[in-house]
C-alpha positions as CSV (number, residue, x, y, z in Angstrom):
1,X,-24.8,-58.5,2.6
2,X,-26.1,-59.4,6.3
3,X,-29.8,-60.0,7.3
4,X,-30.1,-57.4,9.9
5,X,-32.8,-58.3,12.4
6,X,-33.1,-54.7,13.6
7,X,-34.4,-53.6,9.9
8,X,-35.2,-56.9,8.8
9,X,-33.8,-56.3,5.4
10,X,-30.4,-57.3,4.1
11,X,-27.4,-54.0,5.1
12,X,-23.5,-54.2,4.1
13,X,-21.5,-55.7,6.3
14,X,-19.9,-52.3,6.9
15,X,-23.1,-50.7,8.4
16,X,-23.4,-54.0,10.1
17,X,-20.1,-52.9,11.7
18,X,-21.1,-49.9,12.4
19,X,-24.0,-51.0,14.1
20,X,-22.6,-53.3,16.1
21,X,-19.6,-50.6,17.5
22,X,-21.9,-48.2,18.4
23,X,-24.4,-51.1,20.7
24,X,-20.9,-51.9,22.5
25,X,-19.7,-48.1,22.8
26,X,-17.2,-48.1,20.8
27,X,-18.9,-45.3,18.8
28,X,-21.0,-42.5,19.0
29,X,-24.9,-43.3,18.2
30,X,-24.7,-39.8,15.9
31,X,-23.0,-42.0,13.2
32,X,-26.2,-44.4,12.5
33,X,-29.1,-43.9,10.5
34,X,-32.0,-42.9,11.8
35,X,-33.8,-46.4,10.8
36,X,-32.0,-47.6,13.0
37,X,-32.0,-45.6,15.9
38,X,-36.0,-45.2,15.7
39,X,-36.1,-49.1,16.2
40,X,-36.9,-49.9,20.2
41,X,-34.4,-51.9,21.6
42,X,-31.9,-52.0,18.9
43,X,-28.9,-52.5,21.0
44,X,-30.1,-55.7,22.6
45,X,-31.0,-56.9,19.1
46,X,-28.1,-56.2,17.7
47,X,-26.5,-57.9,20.6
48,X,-28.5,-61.2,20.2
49,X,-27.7,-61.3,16.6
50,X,-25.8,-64.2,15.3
51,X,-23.6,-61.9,13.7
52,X,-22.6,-59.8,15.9
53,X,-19.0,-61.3,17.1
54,X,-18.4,-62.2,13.3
């Protein structure tokens, strides 16, 4: 489990993944939650996030 600052709660590190291909476009946005997507400025955040190139 991750810490993930765009939801503040703890995700698997296979939605982290996910997360983190759509912010650099690797994937289509269609394939996250919505709890994520309603969160302003997820990309950046998820950018900034010390977990990010892990």
């Amino acid at each position: 489990m991750i810490k993930c600052p765009i939801t503040n709660s703890d995700i698997d590190i296979a939605e982290c993944v996910v997360i983190v291909d759509v912010s650099e476009g690797c994937a289509k946005e269609t394939i996250l939650s919505d709890n994520i997507k309603k969160v302003e400025n997820w990309r950046e955040i998820c950018k900034h996030c010390k977990e990010h190139n892990n």
